[in-house]
N, C-alpha and C positions, 0 to 999 in steps of 0.2 A: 283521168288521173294517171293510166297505166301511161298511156302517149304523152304528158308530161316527164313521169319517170324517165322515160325514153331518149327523151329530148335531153336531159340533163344528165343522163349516161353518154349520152352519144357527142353530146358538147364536151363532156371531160377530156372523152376520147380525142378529140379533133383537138383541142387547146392543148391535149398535153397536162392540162392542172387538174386538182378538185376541186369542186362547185360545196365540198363539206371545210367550213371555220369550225372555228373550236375557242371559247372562249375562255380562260384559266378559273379557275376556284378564286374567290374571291374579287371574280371583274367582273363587267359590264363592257357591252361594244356596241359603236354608232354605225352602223350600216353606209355604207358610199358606192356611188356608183360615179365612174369616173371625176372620184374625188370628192364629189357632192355628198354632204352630209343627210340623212337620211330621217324621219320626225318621227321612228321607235329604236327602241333598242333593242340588245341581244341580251340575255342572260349566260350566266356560267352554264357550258355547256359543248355540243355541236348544234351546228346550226347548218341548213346550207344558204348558198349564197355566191352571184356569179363569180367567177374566177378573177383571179387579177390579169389582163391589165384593167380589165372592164368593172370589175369588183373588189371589191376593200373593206375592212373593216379596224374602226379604232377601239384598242382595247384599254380601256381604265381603269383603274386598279381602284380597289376600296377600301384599302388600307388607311386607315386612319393618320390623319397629318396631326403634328402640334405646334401650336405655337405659345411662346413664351414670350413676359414682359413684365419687366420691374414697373409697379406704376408709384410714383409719388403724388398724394392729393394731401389736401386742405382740408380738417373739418371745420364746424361749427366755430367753433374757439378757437381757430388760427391754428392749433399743433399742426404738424406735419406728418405723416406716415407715410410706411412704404410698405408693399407687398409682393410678391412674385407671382403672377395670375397665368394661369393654363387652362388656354380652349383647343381642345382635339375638334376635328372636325371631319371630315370628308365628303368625297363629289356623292350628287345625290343626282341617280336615271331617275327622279320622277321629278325634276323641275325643267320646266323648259322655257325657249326664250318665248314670250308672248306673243310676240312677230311671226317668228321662223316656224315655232313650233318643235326648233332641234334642243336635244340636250343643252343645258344653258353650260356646265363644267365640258364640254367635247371641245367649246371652242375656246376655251383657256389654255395660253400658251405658257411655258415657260417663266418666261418673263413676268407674262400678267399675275401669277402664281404668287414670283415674289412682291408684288404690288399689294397682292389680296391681304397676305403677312402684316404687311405695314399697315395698311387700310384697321386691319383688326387692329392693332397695336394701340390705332389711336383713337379708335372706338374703347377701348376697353377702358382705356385711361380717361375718355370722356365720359364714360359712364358711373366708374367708380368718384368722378368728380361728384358728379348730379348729386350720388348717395350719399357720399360723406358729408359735402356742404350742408347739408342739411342738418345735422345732428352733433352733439358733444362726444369728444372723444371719449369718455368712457361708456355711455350709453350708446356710440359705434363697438366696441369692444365688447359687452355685456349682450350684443344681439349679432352676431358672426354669421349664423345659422339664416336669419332672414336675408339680412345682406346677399348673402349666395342666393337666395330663392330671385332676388329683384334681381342683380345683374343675369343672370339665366334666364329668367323673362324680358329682361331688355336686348339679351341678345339672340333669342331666340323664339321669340314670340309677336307676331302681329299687331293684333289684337291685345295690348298691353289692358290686365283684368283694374288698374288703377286708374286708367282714364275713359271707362265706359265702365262703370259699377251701377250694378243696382241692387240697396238693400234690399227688395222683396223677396229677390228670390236669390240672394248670395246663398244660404244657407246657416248664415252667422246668427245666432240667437241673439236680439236686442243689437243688429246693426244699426248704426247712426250715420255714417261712412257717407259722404256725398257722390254724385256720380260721376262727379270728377274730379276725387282727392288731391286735395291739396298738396305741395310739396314738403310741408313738413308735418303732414300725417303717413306719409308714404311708408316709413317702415312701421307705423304703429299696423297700418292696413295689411302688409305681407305677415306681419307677425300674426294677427287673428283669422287671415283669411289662407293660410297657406297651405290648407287641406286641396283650395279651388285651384290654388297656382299651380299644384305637383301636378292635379290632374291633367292642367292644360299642357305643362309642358310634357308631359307622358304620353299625351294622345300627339301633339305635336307631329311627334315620328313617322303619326300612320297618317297625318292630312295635310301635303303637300302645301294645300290652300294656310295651311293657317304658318307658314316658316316665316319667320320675320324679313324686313326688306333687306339687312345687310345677307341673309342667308340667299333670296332671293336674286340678290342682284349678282350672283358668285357663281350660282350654284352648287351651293355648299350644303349639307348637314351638318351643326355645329351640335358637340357632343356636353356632358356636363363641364361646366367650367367652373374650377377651384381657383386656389388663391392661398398662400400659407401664414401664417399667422401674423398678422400687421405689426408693426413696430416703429416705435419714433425715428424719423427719419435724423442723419448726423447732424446736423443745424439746432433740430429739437432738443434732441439727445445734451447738445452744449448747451440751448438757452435752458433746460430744468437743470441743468447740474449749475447752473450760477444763479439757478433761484435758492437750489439748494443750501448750497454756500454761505450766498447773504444770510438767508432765512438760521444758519447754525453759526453765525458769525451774531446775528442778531442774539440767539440763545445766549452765544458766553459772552457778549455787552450786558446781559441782563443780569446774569451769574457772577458777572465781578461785580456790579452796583451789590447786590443783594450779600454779595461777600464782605466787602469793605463797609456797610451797615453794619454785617453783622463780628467785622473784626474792631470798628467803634466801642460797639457796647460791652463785648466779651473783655477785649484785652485792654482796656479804657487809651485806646488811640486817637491822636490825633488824625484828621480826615483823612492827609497826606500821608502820615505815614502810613496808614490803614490802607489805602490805595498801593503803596509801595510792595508792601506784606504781600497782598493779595494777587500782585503782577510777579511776584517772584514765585507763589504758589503756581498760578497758570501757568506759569515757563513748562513745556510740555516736556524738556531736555532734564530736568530734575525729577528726581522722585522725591526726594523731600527738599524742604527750605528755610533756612536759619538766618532768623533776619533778628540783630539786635538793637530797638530802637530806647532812645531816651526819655523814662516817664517824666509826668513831670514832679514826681518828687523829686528828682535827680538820678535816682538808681535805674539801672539798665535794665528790661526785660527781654528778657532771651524766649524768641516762640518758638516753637518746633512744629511744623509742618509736614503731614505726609504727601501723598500724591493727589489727585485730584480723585481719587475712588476714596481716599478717606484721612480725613484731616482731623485735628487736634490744634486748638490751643493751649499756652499754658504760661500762667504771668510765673516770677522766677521763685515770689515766695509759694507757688501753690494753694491761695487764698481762691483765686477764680480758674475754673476748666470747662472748658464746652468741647463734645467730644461731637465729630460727626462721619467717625466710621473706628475704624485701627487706629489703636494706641499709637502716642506718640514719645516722645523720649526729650528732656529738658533738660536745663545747666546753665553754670554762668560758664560765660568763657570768657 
């Protein structure tokens, strides 16, 4: 040991460099020897390790990456929605290439970096596919909380706990659950069994073995992944607002019939003119409306009309009134 020491003083000396790295708070470093990547790493720290040119080391940072993406899906019912999804992630020293046995994130460049980005982007938007499809939009809305649990198992779990289930020993009191849930049981299954899901993706962190294959193929740790509150996407947003429309265009179709009956019987009109009355009332541009039509005794009946919060009739002798809010005001004219 001491003639070791020795050796690595007296190399310092002769090279001119330190054989001691130093690794920053918050890294991890891949060890090299003439450039060659090395199959352990270094922790934050010192460490020693040959000098350059003959020794190297890469240092990677653990600071957590984010990325972000608007995703537009389909559910059940055709609506649309949209959400703003965020998966934090970062390089993980305890994955390595299967092969090499090196750091699987050491040999991610730049470039490949922004690839991973996109890769995620269209994972995430394929996943939130799978969930929604499945289900009606308000029963998507009314279970938000599950939703997160499935896509955080889908993107960061293996071993996905809804296509290798087994009632006996879930845990579930009175499971019926097959052991490979169907696609449209899948959020009833995260919603009663989500006690087992937290756990798996909780231990997740500490078993390498169990990171799903898009964390795997990266070398990545993918951290919890949110999403902000879903909303009909603009397409949707316009086809319910001209449901809407019909739907209250339909209401006052139904409120003039029901008007013009009931201006027949009150102020003894004919159909037409009862129709007429009743389209000068709806004029939304008036607050009241004076319409003089011709009985058929001969003489004139003057009605008086309030707004459509509250109307009055009234024949001109004051024999018949039917009142259906705020007083109204009569006359011949």
């Amino acid at each position: 040991m001491y003639i070791l020491v020795l050796i690595l003083i007296i190399g310092a000396i002769l090279f001119g460099r330190t054989f001691f790295w130093k690794v920053p708070k918050n890294h991890y470093a891949v060890p090299m020897i003439f450039g060659e990547r090395k199959s352990f790493n270094f922790k934050e720290g010192l460490h020693i390790w040959p000098p350059s040119p003959i020794g190297d080391i890469q240092r990677i940072s653990l600071a957590p990456r984010l990325i972000e993406v608007d995703v537009i899906f389909q559910l059940k019912d055709e609506l649309e929605m949209t959400t703003s999804v965020a998966m934090p992630y970062a390089p993980d020293p305890k994955l390595q290439d299967p092969n090499t046995k090196i750091n699987k994130f050491s040999s991610i460049t730049e470039n490949e970096e922004a690839i991973l980005k996109k890769n995620a982007q269209t994972f995430l938007k394929e996943k939130f596919g799978i969930i929604a499809g499945r289900v009606e939009s308000q029963t998507f809305l009314d279970n938000l909380a599950t939703v997160g649990a499935i896509l955080n198992a889908m993107m960061r779990l293996k071993n996905l706990p809804h296509l290798n289930h087994d009632k006996t020993t879930c845990g579930v009191s009175g499971c019926t659950m097959e052991k490979m849930v169907p696609s449209n049981k899948i959020l009833s299954f995260y919603k009663t069994h989500w006690q087992i899901v937290k756990a798996l993706i909780d231990n997740e962190k500490l078993c390498p073995e169990e990171r799903s294959t898009f964390e795997e193929d990266w070398g990545i740790d993918i951290g919890r992944i949110t999403f902000s509150q879903p909303r009909y996407s603009t397409e949707t947003q316009k086809a319910r607002e001209s449901v809407r429309q019909a739907e209250k265009r339909t209401g006052a179709v139904k409120e003039v019939i029901g008007l013009v009956a009931q201006a027949e019987t009150d102020a003894h009109l004919e159909p037409s003119d009862a129709q007429a009355l009743v389209e000068k009332v709806m004029d939304p541009q008036a607050s009241k409306a004076y319409l003089t039509i011709q009985g058929k005794g001969g003489e004139g009946n003057v009605l008086v009309l309030g707004d459509l919060l509250g109307r009055k009739t009234q024949t001109q002798d004051g024999e018949k009134k039917t009142k259906r809010g705020d007083k109204g005001q009569g006359g011949n004219r």
